[in-house]
PDB file with SEQRES, HELIX, SHEET and CRYST1 records, atoms N, CA, C and O in Angstrom:
SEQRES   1 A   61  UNK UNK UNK UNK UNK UNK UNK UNK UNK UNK UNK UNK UNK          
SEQRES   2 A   61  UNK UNK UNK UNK UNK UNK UNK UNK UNK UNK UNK UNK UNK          
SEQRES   3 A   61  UNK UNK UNK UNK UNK UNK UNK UNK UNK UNK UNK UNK UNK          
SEQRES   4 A   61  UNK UNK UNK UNK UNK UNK UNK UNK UNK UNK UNK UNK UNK          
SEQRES   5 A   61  UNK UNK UNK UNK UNK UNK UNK UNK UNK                          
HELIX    1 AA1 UNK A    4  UNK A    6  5                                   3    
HELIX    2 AA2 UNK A   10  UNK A   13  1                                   4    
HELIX    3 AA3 UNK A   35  UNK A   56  1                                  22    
HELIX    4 AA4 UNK A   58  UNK A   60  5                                   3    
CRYST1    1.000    1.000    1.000  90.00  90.00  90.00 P 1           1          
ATOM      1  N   UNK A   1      34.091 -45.907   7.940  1.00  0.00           N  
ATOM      2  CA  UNK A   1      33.982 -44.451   7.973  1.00  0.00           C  
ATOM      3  C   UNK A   1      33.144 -44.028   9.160  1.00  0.00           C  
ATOM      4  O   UNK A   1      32.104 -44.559   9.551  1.00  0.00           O  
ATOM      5  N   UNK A   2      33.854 -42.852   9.730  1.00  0.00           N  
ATOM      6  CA  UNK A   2      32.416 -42.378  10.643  1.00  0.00           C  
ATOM      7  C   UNK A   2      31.651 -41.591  10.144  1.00  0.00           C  
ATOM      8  O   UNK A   2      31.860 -41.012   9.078  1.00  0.00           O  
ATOM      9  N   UNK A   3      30.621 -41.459  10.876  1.00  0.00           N  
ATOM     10  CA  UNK A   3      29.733 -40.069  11.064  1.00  0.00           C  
ATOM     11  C   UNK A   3      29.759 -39.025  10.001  1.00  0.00           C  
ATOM     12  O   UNK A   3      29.139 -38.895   8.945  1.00  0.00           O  
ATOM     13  N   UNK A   4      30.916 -38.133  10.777  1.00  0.00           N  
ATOM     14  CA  UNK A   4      31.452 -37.068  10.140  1.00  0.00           C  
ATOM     15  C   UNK A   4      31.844 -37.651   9.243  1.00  0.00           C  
ATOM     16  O   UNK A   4      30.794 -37.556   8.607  1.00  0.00           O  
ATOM     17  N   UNK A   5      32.695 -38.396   8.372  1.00  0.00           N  
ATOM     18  CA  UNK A   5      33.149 -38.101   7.314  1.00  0.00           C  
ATOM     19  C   UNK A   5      32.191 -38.973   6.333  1.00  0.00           C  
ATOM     20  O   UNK A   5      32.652 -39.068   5.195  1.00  0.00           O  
ATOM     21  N   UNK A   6      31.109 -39.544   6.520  1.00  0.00           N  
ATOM     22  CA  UNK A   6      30.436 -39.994   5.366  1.00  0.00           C  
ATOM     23  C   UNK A   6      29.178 -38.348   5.208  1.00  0.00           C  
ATOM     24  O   UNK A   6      28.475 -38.181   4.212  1.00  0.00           O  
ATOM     25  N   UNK A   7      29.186 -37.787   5.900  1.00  0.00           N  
ATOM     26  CA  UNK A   7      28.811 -36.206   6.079  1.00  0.00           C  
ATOM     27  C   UNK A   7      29.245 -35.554   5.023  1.00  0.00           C  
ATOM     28  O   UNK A   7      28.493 -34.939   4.268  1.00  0.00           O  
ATOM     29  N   UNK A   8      30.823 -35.656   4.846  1.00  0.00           N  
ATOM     30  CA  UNK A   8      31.714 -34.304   4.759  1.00  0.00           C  
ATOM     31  C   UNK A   8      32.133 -35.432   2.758  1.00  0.00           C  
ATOM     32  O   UNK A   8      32.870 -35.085   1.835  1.00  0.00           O  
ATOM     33  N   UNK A   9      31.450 -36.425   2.869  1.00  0.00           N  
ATOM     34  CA  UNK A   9      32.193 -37.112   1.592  1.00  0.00           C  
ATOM     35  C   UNK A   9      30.773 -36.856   0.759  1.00  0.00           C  
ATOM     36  O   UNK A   9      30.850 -36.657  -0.454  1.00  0.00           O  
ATOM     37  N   UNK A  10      29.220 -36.864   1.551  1.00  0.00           N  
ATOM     38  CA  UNK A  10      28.168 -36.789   0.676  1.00  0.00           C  
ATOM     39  C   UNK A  10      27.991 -35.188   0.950  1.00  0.00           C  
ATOM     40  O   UNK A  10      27.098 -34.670   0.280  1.00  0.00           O  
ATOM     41  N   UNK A  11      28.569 -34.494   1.665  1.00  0.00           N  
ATOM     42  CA  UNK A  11      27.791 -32.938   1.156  1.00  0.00           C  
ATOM     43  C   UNK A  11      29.686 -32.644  -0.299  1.00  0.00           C  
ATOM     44  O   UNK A  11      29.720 -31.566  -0.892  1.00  0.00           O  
ATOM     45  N   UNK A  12      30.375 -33.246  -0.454  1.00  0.00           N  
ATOM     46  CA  UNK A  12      31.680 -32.887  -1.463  1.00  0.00           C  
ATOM     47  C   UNK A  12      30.600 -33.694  -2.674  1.00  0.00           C  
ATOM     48  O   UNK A  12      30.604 -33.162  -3.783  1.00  0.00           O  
ATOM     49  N   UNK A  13      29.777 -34.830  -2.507  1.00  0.00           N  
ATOM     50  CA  UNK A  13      29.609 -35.383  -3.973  1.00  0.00           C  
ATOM     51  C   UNK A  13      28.547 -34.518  -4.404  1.00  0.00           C  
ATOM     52  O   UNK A  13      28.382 -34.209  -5.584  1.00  0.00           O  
ATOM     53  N   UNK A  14      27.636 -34.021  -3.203  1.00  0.00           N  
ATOM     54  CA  UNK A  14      26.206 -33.542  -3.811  1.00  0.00           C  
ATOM     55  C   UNK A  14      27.215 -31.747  -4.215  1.00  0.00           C  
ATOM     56  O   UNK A  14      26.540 -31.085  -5.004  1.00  0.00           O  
ATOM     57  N   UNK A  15      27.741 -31.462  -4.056  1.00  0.00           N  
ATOM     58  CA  UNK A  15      28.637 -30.106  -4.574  1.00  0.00           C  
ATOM     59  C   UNK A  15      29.149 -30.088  -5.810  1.00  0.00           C  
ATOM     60  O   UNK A  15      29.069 -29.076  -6.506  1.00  0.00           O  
ATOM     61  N   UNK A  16      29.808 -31.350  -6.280  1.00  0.00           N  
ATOM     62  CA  UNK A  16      30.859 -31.566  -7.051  1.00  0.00           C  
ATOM     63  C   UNK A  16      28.891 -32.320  -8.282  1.00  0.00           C  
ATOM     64  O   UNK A  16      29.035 -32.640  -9.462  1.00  0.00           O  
ATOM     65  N   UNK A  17      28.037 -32.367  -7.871  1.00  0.00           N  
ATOM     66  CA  UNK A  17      27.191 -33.192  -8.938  1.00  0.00           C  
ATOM     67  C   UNK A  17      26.168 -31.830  -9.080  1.00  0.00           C  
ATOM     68  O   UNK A  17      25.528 -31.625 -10.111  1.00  0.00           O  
ATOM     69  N   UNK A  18      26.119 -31.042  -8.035  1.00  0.00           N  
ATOM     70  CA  UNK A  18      25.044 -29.877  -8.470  1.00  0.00           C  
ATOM     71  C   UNK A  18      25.162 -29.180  -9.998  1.00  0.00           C  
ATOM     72  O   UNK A  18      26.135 -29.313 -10.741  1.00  0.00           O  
ATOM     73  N   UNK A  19      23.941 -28.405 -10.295  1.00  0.00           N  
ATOM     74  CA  UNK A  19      24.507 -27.396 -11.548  1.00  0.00           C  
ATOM     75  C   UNK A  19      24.608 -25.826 -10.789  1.00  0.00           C  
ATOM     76  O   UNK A  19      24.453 -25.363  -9.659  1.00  0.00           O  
ATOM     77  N   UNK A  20      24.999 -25.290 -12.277  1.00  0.00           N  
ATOM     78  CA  UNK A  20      25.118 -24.321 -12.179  1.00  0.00           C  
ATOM     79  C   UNK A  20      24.030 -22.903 -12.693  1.00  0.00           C  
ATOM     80  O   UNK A  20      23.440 -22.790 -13.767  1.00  0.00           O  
ATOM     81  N   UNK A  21      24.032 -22.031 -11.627  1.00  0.00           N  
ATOM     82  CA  UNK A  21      22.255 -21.653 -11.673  1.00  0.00           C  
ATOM     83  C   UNK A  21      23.534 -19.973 -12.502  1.00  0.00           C  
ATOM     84  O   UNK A  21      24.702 -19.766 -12.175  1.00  0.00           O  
ATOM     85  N   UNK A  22      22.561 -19.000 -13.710  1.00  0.00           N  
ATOM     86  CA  UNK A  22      23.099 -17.616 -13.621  1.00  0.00           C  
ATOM     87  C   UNK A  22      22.167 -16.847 -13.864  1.00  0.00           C  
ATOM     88  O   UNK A  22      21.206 -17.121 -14.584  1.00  0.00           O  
ATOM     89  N   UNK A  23      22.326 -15.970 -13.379  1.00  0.00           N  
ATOM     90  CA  UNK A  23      21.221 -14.935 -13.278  1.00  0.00           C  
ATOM     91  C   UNK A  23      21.571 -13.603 -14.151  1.00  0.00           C  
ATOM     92  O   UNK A  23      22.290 -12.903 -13.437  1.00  0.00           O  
ATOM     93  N   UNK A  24      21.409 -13.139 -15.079  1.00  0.00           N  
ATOM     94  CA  UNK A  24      21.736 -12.098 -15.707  1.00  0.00           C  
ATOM     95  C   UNK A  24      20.755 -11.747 -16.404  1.00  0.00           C  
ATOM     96  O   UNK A  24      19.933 -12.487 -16.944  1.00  0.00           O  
ATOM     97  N   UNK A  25      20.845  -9.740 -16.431  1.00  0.00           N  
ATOM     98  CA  UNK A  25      20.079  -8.928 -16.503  1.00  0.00           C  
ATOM     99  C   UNK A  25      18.954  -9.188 -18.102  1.00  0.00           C  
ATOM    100  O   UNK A  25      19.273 -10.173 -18.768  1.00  0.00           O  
ATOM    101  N   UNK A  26      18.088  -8.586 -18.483  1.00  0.00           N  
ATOM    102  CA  UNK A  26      17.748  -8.933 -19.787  1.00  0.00           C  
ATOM    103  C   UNK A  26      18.588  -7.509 -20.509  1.00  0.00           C  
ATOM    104  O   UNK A  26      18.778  -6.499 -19.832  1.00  0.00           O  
ATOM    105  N   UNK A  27      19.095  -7.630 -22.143  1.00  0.00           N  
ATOM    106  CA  UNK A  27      19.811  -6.968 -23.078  1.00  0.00           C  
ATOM    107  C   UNK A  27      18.786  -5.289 -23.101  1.00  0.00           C  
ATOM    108  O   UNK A  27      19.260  -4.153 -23.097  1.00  0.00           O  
ATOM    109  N   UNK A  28      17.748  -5.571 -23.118  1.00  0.00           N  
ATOM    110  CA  UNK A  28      16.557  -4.846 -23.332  1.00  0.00           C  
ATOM    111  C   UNK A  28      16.142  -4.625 -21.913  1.00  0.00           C  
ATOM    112  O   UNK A  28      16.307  -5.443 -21.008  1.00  0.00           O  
ATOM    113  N   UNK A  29      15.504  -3.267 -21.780  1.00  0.00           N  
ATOM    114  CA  UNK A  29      14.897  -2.955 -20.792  1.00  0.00           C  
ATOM    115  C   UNK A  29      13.483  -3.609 -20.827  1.00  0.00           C  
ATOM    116  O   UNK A  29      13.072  -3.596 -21.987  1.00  0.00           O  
ATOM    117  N   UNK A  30      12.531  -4.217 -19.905  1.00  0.00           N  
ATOM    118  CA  UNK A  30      11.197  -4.827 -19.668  1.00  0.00           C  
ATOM    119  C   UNK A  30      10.356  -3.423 -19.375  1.00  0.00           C  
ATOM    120  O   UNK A  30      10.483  -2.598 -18.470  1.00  0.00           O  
ATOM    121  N   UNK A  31       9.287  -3.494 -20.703  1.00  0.00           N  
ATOM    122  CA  UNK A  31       8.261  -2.034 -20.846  1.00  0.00           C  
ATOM    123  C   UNK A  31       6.978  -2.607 -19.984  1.00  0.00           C  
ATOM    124  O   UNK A  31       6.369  -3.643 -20.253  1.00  0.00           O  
ATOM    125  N   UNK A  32       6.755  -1.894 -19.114  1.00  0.00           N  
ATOM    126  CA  UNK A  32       5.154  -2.282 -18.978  1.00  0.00           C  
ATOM    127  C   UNK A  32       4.638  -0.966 -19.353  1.00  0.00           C  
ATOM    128  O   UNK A  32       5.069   0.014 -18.745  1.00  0.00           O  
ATOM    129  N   UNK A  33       3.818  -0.831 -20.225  1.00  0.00           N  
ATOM    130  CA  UNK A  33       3.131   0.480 -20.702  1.00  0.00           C  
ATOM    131  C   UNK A  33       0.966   0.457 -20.102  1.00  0.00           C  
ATOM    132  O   UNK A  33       0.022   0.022 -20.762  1.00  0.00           O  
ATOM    133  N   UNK A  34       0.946   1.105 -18.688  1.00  0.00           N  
ATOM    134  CA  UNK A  34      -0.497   1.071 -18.595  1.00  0.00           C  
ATOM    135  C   UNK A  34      -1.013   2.323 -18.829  1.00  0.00           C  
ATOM    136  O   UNK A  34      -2.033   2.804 -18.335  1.00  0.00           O  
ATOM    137  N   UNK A  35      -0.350   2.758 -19.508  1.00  0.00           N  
ATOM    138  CA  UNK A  35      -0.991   4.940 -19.908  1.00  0.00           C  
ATOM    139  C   UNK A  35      -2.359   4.263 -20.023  1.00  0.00           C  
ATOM    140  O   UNK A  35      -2.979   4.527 -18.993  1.00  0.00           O  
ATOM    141  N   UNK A  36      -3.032   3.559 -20.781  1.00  0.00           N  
ATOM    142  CA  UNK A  36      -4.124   3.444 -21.870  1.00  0.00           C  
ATOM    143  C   UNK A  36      -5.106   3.502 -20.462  1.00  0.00           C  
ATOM    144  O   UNK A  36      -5.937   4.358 -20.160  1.00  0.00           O  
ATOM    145  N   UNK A  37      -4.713   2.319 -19.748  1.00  0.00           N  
ATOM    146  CA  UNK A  37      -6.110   1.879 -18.374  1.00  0.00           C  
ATOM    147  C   UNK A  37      -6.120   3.061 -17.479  1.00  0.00           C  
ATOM    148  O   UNK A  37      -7.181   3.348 -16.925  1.00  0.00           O  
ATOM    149  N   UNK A  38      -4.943   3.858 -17.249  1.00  0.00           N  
ATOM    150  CA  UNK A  38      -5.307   4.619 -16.536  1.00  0.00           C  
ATOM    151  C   UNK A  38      -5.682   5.681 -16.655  1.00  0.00           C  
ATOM    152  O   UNK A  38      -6.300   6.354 -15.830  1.00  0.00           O  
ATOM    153  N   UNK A  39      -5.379   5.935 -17.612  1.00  0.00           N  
ATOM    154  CA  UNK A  39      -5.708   7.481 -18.595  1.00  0.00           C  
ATOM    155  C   UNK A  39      -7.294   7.744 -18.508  1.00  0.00           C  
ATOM    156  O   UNK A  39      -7.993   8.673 -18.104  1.00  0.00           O  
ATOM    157  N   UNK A  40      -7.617   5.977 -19.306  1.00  0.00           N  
ATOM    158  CA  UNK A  40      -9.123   6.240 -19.169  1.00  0.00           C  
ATOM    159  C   UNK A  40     -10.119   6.147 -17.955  1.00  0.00           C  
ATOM    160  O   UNK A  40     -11.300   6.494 -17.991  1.00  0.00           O  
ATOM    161  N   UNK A  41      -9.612   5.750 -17.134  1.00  0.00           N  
ATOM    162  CA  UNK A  41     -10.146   6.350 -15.786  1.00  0.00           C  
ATOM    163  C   UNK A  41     -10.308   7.640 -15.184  1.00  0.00           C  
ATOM    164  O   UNK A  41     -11.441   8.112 -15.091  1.00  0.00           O  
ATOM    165  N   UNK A  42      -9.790   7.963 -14.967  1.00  0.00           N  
ATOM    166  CA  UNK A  42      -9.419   9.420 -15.000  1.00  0.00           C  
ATOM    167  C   UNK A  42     -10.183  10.405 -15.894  1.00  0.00           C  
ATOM    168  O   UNK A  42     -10.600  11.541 -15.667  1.00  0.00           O  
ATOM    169  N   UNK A  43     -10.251   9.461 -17.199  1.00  0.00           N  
ATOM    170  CA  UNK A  43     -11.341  10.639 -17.966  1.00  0.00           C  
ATOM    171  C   UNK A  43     -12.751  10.399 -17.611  1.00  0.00           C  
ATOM    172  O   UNK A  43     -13.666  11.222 -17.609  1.00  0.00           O  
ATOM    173  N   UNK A  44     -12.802   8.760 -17.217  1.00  0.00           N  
ATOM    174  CA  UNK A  44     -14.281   8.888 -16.902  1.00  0.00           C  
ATOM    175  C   UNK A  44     -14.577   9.361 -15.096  1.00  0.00           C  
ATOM    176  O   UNK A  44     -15.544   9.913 -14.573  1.00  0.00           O  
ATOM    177  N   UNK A  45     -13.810   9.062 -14.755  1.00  0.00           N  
ATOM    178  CA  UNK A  45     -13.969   9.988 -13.067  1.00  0.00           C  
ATOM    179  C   UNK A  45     -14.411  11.434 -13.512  1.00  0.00           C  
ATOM    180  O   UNK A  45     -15.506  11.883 -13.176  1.00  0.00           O  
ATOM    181  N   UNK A  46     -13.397  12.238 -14.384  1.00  0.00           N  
ATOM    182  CA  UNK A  46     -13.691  13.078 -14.502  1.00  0.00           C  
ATOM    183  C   UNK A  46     -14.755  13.786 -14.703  1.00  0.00           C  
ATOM    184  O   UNK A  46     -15.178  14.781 -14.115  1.00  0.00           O  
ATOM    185  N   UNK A  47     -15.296  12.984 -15.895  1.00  0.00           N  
ATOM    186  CA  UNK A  47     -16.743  13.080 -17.009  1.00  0.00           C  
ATOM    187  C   UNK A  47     -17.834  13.000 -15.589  1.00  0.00           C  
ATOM    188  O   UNK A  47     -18.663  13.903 -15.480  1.00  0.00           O  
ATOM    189  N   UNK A  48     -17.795  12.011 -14.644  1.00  0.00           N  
ATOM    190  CA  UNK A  48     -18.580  11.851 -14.122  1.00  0.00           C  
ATOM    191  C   UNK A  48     -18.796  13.266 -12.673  1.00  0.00           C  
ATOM    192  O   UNK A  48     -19.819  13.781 -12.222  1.00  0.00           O  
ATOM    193  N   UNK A  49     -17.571  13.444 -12.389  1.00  0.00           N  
ATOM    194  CA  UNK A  49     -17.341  14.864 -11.456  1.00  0.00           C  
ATOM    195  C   UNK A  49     -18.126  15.505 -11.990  1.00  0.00           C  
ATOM    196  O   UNK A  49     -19.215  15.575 -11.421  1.00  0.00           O  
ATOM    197  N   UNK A  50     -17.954  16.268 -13.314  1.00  0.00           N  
ATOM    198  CA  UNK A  50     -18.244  17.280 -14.226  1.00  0.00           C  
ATOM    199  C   UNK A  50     -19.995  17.147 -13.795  1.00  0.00           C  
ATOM    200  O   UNK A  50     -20.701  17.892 -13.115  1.00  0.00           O  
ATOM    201  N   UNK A  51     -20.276  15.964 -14.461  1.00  0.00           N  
ATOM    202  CA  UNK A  51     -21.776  16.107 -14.690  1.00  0.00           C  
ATOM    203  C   UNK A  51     -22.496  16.109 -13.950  1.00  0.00           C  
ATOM    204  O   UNK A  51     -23.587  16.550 -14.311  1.00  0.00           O  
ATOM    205  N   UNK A  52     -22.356  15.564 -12.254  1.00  0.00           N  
ATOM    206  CA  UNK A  52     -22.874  15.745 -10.953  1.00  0.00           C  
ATOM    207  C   UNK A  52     -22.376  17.151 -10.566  1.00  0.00           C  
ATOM    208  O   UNK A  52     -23.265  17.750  -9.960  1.00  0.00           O  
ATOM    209  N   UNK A  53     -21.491  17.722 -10.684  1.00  0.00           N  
ATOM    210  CA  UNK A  53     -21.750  19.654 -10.364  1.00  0.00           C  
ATOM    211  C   UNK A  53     -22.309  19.934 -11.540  1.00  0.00           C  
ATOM    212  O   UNK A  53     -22.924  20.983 -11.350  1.00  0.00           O  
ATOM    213  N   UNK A  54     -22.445  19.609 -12.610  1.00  0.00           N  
ATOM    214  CA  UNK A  54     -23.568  20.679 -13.989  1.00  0.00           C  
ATOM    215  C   UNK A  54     -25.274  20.224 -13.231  1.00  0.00           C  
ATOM    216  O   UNK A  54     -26.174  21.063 -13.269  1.00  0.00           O  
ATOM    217  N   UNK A  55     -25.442  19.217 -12.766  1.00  0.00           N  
ATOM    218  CA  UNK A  55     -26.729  18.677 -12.250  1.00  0.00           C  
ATOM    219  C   UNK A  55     -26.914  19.565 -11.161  1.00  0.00           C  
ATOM    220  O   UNK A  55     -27.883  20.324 -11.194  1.00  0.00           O  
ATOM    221  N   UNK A  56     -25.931  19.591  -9.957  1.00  0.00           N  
ATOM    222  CA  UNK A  56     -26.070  20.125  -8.492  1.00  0.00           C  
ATOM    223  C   UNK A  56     -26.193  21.623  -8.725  1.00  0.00           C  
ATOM    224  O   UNK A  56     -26.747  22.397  -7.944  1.00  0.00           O  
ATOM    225  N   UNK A  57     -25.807  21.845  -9.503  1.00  0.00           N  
ATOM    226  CA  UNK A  57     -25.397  23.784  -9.952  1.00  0.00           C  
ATOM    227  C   UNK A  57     -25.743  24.107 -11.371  1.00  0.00           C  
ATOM    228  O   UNK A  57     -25.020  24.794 -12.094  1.00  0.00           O  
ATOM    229  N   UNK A  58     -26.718  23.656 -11.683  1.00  0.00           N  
ATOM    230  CA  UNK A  58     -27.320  24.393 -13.184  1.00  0.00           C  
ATOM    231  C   UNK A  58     -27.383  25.713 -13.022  1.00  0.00           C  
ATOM    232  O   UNK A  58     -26.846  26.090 -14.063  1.00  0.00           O  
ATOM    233  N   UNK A  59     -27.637  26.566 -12.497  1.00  0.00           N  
ATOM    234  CA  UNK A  59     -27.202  28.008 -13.096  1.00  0.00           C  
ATOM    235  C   UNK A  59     -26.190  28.590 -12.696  1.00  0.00           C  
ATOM    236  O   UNK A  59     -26.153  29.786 -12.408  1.00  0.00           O  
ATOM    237  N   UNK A  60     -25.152  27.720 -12.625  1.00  0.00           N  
ATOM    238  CA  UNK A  60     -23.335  28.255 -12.690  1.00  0.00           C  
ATOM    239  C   UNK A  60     -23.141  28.085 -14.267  1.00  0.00           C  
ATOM    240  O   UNK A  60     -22.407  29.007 -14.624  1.00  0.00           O  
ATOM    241  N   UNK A  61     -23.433  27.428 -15.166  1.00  0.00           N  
ATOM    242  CA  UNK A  61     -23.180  27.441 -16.258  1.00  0.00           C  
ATOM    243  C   UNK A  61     -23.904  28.336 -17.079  1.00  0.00           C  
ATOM    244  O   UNK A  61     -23.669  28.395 -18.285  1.00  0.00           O  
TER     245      UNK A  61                                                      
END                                                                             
């Protein structure tokens, strides 16, 4: 055999011996739910805004 065809005989066996890969979607949609972490940020940013202008500006309230 030459070259080429001990080439063309081992890329047909490694083809003919591979598996088979499938990729399909999941039935169910994938939830990531982060309301909770970010929510509470936000309230404490907030809390903390709030209370540095009630400190900086006590008689606006």
């Amino acid at each position: 055999m030459r070259g080429t065809e001990r080439w063309l005989l081992a890329l047909a066996a490694g083809a003919a011996l591979s598996g088979c890969v499938q990729v399909s979607a999941p039935e169910r949609p994938i939830e990531i739910n982060l309301n909770i972490t970010i929510r509470q940020e936000v309230v404490v940013r907030l809390q903390r805004d709030a209370q540095e202008l009630i400190q900086n500006n006590p008689g606006v309230f």
